[in-house]
C-alpha positions as CSV (number, residue, x, y, z in Angstrom):
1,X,-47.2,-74.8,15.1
2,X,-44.1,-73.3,13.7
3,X,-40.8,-75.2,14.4
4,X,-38.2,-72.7,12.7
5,X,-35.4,-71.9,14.5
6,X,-34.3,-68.2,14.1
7,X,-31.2,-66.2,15.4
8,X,-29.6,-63.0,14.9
9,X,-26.9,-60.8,15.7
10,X,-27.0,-59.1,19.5
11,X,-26.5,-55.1,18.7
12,X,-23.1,-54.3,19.0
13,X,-22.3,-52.6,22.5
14,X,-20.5,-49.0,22.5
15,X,-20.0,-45.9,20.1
16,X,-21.0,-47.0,16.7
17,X,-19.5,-44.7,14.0
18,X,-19.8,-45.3,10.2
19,X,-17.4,-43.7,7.9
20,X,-17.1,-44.3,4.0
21,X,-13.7,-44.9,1.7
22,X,-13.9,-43.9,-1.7
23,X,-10.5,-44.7,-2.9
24,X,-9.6,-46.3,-6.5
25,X,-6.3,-47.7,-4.7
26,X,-6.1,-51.3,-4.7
27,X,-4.3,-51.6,-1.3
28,X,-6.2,-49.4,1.1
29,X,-4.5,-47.6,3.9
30,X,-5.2,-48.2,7.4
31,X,-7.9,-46.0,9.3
32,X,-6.9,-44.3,12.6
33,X,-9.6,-42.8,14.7
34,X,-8.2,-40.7,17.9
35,X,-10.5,-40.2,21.1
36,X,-10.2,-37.0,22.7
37,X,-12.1,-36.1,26.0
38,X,-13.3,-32.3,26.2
39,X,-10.2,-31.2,27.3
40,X,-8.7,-32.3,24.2
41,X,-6.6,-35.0,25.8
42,X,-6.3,-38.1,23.4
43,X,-8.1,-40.6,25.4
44,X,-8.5,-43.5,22.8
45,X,-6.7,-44.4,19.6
46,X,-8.8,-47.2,17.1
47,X,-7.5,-48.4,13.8
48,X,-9.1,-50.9,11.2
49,X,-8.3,-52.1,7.6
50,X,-11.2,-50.7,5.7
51,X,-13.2,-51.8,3.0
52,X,-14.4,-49.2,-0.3
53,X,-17.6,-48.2,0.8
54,X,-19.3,-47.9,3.9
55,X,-17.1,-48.9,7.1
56,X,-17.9,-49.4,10.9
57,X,-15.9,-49.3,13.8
58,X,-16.9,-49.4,17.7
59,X,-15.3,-47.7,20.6
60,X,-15.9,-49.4,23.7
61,X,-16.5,-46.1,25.2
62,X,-13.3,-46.5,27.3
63,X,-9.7,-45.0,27.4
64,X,-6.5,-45.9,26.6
65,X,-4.7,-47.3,30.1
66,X,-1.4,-45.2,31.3
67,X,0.4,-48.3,32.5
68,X,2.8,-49.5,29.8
69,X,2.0,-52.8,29.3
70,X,1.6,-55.6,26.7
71,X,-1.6,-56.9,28.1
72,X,-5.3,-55.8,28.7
73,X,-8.0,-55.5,27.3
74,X,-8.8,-54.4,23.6
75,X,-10.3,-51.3,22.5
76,X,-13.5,-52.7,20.7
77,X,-13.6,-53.1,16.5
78,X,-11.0,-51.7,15.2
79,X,-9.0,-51.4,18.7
80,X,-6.5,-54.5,17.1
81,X,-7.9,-57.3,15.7
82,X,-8.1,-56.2,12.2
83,X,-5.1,-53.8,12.0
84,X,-2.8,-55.7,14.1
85,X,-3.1,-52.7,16.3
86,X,-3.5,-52.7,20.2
87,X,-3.9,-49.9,23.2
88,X,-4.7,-51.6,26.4
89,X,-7.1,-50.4,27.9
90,X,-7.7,-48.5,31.2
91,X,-11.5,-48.8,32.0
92,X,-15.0,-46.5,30.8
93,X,-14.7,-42.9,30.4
94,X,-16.3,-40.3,32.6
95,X,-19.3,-39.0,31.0
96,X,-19.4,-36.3,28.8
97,X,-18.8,-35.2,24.7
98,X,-15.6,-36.7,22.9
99,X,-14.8,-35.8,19.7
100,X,-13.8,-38.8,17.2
101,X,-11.2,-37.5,14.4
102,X,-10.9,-39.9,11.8
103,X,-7.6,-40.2,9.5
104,X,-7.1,-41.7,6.3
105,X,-3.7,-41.0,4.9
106,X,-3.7,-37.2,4.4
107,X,-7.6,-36.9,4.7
108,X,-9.6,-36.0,8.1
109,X,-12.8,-35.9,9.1
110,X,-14.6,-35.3,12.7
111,X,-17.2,-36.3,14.8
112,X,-19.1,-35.9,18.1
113,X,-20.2,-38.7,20.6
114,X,-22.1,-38.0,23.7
115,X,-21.4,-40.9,26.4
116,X,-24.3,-41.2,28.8
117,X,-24.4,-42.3,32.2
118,X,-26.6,-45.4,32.7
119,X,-30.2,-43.7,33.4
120,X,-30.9,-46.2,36.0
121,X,-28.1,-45.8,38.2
122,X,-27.5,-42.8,40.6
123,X,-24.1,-41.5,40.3
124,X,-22.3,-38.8,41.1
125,X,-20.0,-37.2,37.6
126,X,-17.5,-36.0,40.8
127,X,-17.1,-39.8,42.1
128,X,-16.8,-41.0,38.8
129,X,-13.7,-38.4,38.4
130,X,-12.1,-39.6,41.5
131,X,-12.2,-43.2,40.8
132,X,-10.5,-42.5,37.1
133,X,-7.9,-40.6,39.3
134,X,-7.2,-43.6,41.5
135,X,-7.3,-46.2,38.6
136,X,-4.6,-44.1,36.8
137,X,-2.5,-43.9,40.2
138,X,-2.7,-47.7,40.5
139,X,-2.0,-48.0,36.9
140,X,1.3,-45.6,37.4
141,X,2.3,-48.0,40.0
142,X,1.7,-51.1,37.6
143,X,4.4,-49.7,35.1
144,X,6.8,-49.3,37.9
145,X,6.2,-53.2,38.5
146,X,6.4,-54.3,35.0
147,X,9.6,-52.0,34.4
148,X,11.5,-53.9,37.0
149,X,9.9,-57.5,35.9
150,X,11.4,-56.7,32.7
151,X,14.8,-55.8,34.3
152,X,15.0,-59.8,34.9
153,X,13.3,-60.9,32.3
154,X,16.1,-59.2,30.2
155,X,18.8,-60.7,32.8
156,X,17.2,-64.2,32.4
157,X,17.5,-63.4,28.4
158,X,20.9,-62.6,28.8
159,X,21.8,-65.8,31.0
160,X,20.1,-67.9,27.9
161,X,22.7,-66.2,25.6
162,X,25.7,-67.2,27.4
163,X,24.5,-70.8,28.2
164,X,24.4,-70.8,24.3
165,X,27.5,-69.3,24.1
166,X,29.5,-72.3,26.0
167,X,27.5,-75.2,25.5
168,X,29.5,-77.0,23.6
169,X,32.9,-75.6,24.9
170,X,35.1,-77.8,27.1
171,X,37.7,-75.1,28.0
172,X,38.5,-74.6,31.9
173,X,36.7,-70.8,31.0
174,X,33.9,-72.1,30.1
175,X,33.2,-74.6,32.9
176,X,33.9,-71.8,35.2
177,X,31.5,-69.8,33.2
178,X,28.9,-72.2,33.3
179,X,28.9,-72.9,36.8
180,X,28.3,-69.2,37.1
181,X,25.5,-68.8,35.3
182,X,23.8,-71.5,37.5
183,X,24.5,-69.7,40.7
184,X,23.0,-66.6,39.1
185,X,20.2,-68.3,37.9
186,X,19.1,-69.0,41.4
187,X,19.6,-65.7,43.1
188,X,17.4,-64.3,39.6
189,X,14.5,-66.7,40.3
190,X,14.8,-66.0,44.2
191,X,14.6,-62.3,43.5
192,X,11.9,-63.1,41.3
193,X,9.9,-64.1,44.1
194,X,9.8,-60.7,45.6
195,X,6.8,-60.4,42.9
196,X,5.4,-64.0,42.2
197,X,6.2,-65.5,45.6
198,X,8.3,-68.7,46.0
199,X,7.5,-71.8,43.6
200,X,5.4,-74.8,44.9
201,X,5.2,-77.7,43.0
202,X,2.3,-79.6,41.7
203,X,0.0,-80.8,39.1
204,X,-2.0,-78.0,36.8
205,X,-2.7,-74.8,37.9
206,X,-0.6,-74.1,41.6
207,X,-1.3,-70.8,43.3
208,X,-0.1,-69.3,46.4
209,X,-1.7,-69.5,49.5
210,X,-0.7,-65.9,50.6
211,X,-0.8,-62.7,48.5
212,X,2.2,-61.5,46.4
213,X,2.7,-58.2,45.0
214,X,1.5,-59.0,41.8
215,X,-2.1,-59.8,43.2
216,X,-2.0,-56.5,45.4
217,X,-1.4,-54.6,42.2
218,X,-4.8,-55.8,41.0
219,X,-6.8,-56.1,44.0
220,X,-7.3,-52.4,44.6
221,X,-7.8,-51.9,40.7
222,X,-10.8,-54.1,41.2
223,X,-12.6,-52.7,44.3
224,X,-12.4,-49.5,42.5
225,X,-13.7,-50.9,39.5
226,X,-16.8,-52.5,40.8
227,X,-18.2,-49.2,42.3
228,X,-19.5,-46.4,41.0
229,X,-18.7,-44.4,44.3
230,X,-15.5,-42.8,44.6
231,X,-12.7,-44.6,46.3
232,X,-12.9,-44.6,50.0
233,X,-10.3,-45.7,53.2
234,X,-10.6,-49.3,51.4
235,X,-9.1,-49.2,48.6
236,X,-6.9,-46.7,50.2
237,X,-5.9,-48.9,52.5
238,X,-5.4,-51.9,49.8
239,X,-3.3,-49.0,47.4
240,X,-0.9,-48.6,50.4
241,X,-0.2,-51.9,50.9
242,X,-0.4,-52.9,46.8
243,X,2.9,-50.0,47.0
244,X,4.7,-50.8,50.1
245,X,4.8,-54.4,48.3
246,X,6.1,-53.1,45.1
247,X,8.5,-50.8,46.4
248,X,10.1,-53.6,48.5
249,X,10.2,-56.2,45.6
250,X,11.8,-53.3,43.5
251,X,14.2,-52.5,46.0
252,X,15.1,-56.7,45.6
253,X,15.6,-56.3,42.2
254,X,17.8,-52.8,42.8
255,X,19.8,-54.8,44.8
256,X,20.1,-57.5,42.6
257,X,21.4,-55.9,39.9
258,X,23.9,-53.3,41.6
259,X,25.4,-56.5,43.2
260,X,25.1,-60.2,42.1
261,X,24.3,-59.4,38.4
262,X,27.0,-56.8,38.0
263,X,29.3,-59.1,39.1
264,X,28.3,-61.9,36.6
265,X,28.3,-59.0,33.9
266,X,32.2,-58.1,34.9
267,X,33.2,-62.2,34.9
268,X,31.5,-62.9,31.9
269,X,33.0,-59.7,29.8
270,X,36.4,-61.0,31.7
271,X,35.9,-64.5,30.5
272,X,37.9,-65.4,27.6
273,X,35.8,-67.0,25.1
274,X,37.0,-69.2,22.2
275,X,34.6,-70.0,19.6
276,X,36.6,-71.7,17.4
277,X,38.4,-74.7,19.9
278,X,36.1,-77.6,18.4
279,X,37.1,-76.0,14.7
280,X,41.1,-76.1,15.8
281,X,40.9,-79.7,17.0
């Protein structure tokens, strides 16, 4: 009885497409594919560091997200981890024929790919439509949330730089200064909690016991995403509340900034500001 032990390499899942480089340059350029749906909308955008000969690179058979974001997932082979490149991504395509143009400095070449609905399932190509339509709205609604989130996270930066500033100051301004920025580092991490809800202390890995907004900006992502059947009152029903939740945390932060932070902005551009006292004495 035989007792080797043999393994190999799982097929790789999504669009397969080979492409050759026949360049004498030492230093090969960078390989961009673009994605574009039948309606010639760029839907996906791959890029890879190629090697002379023979190449592959795998779309995942999904598009690009509309949310601006840092986050998400990749884009398959060539979506970022060779190139340094990376396109979040927003979920599977609908069915249908996509055209994969491939660029390599001033050369171009194209391709077809038929994506195929999984034989076994029953699905409507209408629900399908509807539930890329709803994941885009929800994904709209996400960039409104991270553009506020980055309002404070650029406030929170800006507190760092003026802690810096006076640390080692002993001037009456500074103190003043620095009691400051204390008192608007609270009201920033108590608006902050209009997304992330208030902090609870603990060991590892503490989470809230109620939802915050940032959870109902996934949750009706992810009741979409686990049917193949068009969105119904549900994740309706979770949408509305994912929003109502944003647009009041956003309205915090509106607040926030018009008030409490634009006053710290005025004292601090008001505060006088001597680098050079240690250097005098």
């Amino acid at each position: 009885m035989a007792d080797g032990k043999y393994a190999g390499e799982n097929r790789e899942f999504g669009g397969r497409m080979s492409f050759m480089i026949n360049d004498d340059k030492e230093k090969l350029d960078s390989v961009t594919v673009k994605i574009y749906n039948a309606a010639g909308e760029q839907v996906r955008t791959l890029k890879t560091l190629p090697e002379k000969g023979v190449n592959r690179i795998i779309w995942n058979l999904d598009r690009k997200s509309t949310a601006e974001m840092t986050g998400g997932f990749g884009g398959g082979q060539g979506g970022g981890r060779r190139s340094g490149f990376f396109e979040p991504s927003g979920g599977n395509v609908v069915p249908g024929t996509y055209k994969a143009v491939f660029v390599y400095g001033s050369d171009s070449s194209e391709t077809s790919i038929k994506v195929n609905m999984d034989p076994r399932i029953d699905v409507q190509l209408a629900n399908l439509q509807a539930k890329e339509t709803f994941l885009k709205r929800t994904e709209a609604l996400s960039t409104e949330v991270r553009a506020a989130t980055n309002q404070l996270n650029e406030a929170q930066k800006t507190i760092d730089k003026v802690n810096a500033m006076i640390k080692d100051l002993d001037t009456p301004e500074a103190k003043e200064l620095a009691e400051a920025t204390k008192e608007i580092k609270k009201k920033l991490d108590k608006t902050r909690e209009a997304f992330n809800g208030p902090t609870r202390e603990g060991q590892g890995i503490v989470r809230n016991l109620f939802p915050t907004t940032m959870t109902r900006q996934f949750v009706p992502r992810s009741y979409a995403s686990s049917s193949f059947g068009a969105p119904g009152a549900t994740e309706e029903r979770l949408f509305s509340q994912g929003k109502e939740s944003a647009d009041e945390a956003i309205a915090e932060v509106n607040k926030f900034m018009e008030g409490d932070w634009k006053a710290f902005e005025e004292k601090v551009k008001a505060t006088p500001i001597d680098l050079f006292e240690k250097v005098k004495k």
